[in-house]
C-alpha positions in Angstrom: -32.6 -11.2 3.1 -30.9 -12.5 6.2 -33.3 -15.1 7.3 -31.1 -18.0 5.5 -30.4 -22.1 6.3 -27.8 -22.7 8.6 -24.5 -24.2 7.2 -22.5 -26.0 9.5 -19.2 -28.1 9.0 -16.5 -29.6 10.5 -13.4 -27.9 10.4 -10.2 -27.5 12.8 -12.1 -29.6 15.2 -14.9 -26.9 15.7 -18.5 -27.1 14.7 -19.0 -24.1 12.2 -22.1 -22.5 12.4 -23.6 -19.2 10.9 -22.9 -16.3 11.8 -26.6 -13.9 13.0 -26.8 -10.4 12.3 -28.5 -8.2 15.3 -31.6 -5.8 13.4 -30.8 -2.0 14.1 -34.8 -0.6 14.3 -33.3 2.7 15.9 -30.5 3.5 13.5 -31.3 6.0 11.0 -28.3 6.5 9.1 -27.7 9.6 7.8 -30.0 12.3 8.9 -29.7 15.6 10.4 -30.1 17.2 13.5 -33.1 18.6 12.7 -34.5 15.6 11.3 -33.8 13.3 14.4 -35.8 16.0 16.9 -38.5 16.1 14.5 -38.7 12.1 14.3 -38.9 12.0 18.2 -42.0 12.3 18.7 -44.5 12.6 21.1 -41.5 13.7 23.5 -41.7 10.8 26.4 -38.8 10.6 28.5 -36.2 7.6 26.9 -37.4 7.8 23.4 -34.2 7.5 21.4 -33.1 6.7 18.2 -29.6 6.5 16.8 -28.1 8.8 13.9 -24.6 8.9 11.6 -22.4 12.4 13.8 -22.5 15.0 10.7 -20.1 17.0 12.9 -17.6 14.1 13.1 -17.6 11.9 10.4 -16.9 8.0 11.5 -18.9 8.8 14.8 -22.1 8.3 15.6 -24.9 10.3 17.8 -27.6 9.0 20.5 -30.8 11.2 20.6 -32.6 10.9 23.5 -35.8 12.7 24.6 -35.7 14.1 28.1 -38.0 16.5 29.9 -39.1 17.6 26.7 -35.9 18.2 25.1 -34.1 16.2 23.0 -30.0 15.5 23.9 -27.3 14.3 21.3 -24.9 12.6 23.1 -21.6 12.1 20.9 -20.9 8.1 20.6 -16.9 7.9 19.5 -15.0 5.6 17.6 -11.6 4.5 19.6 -9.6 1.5 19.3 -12.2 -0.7 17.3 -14.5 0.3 20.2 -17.5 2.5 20.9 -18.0 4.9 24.0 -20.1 7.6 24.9 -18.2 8.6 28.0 -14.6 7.1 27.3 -15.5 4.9 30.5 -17.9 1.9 28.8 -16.9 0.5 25.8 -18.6 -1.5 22.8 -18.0 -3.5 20.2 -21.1 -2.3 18.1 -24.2 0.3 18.5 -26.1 -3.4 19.6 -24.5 -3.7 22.4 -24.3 0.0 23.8 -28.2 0.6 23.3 -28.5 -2.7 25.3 -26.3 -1.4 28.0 -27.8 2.4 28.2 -31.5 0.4 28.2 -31.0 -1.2 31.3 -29.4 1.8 33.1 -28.8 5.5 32.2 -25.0 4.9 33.5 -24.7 8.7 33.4 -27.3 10.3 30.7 -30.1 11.8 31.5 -32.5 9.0 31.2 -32.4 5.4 30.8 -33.5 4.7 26.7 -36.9 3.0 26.5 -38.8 3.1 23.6 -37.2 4.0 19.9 -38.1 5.7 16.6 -37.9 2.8 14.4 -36.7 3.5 10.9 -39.0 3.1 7.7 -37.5 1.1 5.4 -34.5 -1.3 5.2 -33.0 -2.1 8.7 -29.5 -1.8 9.3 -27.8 -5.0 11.3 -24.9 -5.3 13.6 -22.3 -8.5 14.8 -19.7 -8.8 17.1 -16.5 -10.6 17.0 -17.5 -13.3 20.1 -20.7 -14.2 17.6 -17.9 -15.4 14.9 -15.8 -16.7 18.3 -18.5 -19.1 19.4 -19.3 -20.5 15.4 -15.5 -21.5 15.4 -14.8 -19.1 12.2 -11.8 -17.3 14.0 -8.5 -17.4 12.8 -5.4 -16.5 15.0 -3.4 -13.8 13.4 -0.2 -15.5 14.3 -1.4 -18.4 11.7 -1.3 -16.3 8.8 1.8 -16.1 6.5 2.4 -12.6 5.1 5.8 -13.6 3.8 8.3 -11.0 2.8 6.8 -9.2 0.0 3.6 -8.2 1.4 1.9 -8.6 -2.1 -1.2 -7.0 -2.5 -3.9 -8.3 -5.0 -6.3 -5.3 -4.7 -8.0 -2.6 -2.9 -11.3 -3.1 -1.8 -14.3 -1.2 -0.2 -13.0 -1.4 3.2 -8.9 -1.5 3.0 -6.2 -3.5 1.0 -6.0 -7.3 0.1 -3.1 -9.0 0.6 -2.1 -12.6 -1.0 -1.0 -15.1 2.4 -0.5 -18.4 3.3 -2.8 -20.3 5.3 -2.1 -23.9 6.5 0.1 -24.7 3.5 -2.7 -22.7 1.1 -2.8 -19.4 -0.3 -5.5 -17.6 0.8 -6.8 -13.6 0.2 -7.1 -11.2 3.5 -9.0 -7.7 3.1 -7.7 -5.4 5.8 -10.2 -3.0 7.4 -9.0 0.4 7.5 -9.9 2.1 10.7 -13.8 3.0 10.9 -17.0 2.2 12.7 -19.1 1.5 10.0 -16.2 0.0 7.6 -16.1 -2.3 10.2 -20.0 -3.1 11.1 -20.2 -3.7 7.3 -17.3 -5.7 6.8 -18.9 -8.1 9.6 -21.7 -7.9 8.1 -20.3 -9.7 4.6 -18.6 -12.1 6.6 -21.7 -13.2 8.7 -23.3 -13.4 5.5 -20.4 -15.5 3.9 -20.6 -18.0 7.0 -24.4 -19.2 5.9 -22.9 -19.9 1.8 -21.6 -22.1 0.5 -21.3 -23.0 -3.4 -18.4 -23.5 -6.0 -19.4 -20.6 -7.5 -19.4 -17.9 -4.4 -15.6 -17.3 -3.2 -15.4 -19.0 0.2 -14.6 -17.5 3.8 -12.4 -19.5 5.1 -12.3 -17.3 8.6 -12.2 -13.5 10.0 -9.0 -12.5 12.3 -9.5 -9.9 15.2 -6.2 -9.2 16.6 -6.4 -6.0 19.0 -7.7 -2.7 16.3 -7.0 -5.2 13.3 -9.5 -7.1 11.3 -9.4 -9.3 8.8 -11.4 -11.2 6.3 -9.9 -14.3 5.3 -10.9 -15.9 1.8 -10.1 -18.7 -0.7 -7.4 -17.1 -3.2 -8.7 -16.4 -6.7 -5.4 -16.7 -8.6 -6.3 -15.0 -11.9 -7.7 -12.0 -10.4 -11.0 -10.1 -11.9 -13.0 -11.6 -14.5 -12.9 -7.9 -16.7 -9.4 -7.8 -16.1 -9.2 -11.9 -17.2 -10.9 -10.7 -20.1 -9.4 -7.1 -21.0 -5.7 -8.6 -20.8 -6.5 -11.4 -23.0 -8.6 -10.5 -25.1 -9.9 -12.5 -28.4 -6.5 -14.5 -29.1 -7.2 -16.3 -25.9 -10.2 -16.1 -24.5 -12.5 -18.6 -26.3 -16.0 -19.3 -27.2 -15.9 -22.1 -24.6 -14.5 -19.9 -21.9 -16.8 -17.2 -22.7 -19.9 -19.8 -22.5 -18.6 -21.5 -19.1 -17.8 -18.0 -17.1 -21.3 -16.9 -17.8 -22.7 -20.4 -16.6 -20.3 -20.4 -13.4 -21.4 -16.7 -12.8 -25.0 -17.3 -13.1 -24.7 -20.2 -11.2 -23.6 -19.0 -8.2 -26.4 -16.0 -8.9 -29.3 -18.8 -8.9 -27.8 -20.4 -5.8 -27.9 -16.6 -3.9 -31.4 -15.6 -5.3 -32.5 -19.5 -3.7 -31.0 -18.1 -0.2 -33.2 -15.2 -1.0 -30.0 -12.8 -0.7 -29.6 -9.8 -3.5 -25.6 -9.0 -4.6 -26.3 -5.0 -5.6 -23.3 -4.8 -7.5 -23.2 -7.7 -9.8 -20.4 -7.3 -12.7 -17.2 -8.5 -14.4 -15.1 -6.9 -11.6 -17.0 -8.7 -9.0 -16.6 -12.2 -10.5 -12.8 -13.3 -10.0 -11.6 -16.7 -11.6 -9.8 -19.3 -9.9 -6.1 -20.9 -11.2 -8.7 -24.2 -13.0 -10.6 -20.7 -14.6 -13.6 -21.3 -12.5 -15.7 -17.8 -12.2 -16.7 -17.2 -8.6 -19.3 -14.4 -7.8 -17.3 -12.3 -4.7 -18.3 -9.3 -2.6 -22.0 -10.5 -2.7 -24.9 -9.5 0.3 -23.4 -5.8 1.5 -26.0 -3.7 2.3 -24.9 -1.0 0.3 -28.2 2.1 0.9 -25.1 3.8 2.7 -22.4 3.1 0.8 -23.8 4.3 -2.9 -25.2 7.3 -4.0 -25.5 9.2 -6.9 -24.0 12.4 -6.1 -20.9 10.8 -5.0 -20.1 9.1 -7.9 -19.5 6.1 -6.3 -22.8 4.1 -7.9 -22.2 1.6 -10.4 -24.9 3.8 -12.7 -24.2 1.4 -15.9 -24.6 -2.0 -14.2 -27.8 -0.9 -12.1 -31.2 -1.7 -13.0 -33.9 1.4 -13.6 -36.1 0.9 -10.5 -32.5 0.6 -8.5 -31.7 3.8 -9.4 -35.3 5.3 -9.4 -36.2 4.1 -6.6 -33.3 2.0 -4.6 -35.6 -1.2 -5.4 -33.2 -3.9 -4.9 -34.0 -7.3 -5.9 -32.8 -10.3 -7.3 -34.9 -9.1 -10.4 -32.3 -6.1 -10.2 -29.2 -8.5 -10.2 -31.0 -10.5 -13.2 -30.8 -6.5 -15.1 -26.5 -6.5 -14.0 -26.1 -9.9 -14.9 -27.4 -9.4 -18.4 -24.6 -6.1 -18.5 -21.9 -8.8 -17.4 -22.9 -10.7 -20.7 -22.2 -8.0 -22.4 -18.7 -7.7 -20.7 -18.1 -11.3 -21.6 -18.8 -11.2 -25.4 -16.7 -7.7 -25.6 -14.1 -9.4 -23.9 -14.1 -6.5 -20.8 -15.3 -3.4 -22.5 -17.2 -0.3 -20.6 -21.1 -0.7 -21.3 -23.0 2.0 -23.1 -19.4 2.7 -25.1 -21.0 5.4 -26.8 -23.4 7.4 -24.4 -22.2 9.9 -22.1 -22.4 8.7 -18.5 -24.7 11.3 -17.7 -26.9 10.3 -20.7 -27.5 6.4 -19.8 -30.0 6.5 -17.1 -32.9 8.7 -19.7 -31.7 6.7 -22.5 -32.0 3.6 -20.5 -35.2 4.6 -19.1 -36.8 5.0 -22.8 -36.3 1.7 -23.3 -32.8 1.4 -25.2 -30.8 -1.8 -25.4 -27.3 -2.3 -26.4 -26.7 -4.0 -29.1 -25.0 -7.1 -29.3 -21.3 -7.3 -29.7 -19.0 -8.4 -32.3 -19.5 -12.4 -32.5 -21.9 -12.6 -30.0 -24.6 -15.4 -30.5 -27.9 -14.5 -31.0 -29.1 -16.9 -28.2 -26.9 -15.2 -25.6 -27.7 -11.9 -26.8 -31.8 -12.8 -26.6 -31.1 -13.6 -22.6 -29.6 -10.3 -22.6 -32.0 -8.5 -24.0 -34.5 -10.3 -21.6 -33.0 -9.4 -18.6 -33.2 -5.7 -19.6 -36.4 -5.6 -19.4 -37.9 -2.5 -17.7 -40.5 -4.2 -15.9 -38.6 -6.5 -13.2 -41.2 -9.0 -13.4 -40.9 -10.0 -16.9 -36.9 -10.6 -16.5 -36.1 -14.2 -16.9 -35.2 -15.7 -12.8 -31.3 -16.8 -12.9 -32.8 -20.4 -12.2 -34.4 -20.1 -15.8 -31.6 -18.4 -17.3 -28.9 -21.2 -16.5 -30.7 -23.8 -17.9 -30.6 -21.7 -21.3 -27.1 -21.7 -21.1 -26.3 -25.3 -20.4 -28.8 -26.2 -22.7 -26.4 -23.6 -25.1 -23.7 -25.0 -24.0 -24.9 -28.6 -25.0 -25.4 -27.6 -28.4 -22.0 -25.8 -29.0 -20.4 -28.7 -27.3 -22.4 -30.7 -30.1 -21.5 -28.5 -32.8 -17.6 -28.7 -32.2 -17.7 -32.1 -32.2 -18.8 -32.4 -35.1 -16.9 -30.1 -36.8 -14.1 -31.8 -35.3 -14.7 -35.0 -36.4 -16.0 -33.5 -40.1 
């Protein structure tokens, strides 16, 4: 997913590079006690591996093997730094398994070999990576203004509107965490290797003492469901309805050529620009941590089957959300599944039912949606395949008006 071109431009007089993310092997995530001292195993002297702290959420544990016995060392989160003995201090997990595998610097053994994790790998960055590739911003060069306005709250902490250089730009805030803030590096190491008029831009990341910041271009008309919901069919017209789907899909086909899978594709997730140009934002998070079912925090209606089965991911699964966010376009912002019980979708879903079209939708856009919920991922339409349907829609209600005009 990671392994993308590098981008590189000109800008303040520095060379702009990508941003690399560091693989995690020996971070497991969440799992228990238990679980770790079972995974470490045969019990060698330095076999570690790296879990979530369940006794102190926002923390993080190293498990160590050591005279066979296994010791969980407490890794704490202070001041944007990590520290196992309050004495060294890191800026990610990276760089203190680096430090502890060169010398035990106090626990009981030096870490050799790890339990690597089945699965997806987590990844880590640091702020000198982002340093070096010229995207840092100086906090001082940011214009709050008086009012403070705040556009939105996001995964990781507020976003404020600011002034950037004589521009307005949009800055999520981190609020104070370990993994809020591996994750919102993450999305902005991602962002430096994109570019397209369809993706919202980074423009640069601030680290100013325990603050960080996420600088982006400034979407002026907010959220394409809220564009949509406020309003509604007086204003919103065919033609706009026809060129959000194209922008959005756009900047989809671009991100599946990279190789890179959103997750959370929808009409909140698309926000439109002051010339209403729809730009795909939050895209790339690794979100296996960050959703899950029982917490209610999974966007259940926008998520394909196998996502939800069996936390497939794919761009096959973003084809699935994208055809949802046509059906948010042509109902001008409604919920999806208006009439099924939100506990009832997924077994619906899975036996095959569709939603049917809405009011004044054309039957062309409706077909692509009904393609792209297709339960088997392989038949689903690529986002390559699925713009050219709508230009080649687009042409022919371009045509149509025309003549209607001129008639």
């Amino acid at each position: 997913m990671f392994c993308l071109d590098n981008v590189c431009e000109t800008h303040n007089n520095f060379k702009r590079a990508e941003v690399k993310l560091n693989a995690m092997p020996w971070f497991h995530g969440k799992i228990r006690r238990e679980e770790a001292e079972c995974l470490l195993q045969p019990r060698e002297d330095g076999l570690f591996l790296v879990r979530e702290s369940t006794n102190f959420p926002g923390d993080y544990t190293l498990c160590v093997c050591y005279k066979n016995k296994v010791e969980h060392y407490r890794v704490i989160y202070k001041d944007n730094k990590l520290t196992i003995d309050e004495e060294e201090f890191f800026e990610n997990l990276s760089q203190l398994v680096e430090h502890y595998q060169k010398d035990a610097d106090g626990l009981c053994t030096r870490l050799r070999d790890s339990v690597p994790k089945r699965g997806g790998l987590e990844f880590s960055v640091d702020s000198k990576a982002f340093e070096k590739a010229g995207w840092v911003i100086p906090l001082a060069d940011l214009d709050f203004g008086d009012c403070r306005e705040v556009l939105g709250k996001g995964e990781f902490g507020d976003v404020r509107l600011a002034w950037y250089r004589g521009q307005k730009v949009a800055v999520k805030i981190l609020i104070d965490s370990s993994k809020a803030a591996q994750s919102f590096l993450a999305e902005a190491s991602l962002m430096t290797s994109l570019r397209h008029k369809n993706l919202v831009q980074l423009m640069g990341v601030v680290f100013d003492g325990g603050t960080i910041c996420l600088v982006t271009e400034y979407m002026a008309k907010g959220s394409l469901v809220d564009y949509l919901r406020s309003r509604g069919r007086l204003h919103v017209t065919p033609r706009d309805q026809i060129n959000f789907a194209i922008d959005t899909c756009a900047g989809m086909a671009y991100l599946e050529s990279k190789h890179v899978v959103h997750r959370d594709l929808a009409a909140r997730n698309v926000l439109i620009s002051e010339e209403c140009v729809a730009k795909v934002c939050d895209f790339g998070l690794a979100r296996e941590e960050s959703f899950n079912l029982e917490g209610g925090k999974f966007p259940i209606k926008w998520t394909a089957p196998e996502a939800l089965k069996y936390h497939r991911f794919s761009n096959k699964s973003d084809m699935w959300s994208f055809g949802i966010l046509l059906w948010e376009i042509y109902s001008f912002g409604r919920v999806p599944y208006p009439r099924i019980p939100l506990v009832d979708v997924v077994k619906h879903v899975e036996k095959g039912y569709k939603m049917e079209a809405p009011d004044g939708c054309p039957s062309e856009i409706y077909e692509i949606m009904r393609q792209a919920w297709d339960l088997d991922p392989e038949a689903r339409p690529s986002f390559a395949v699925v713009l050219k349907k709508l230009e080649s829609f687009l042409k022919k209600f371009q045509a149509s008006a025309n003549f209607h005009t001129s008639v």
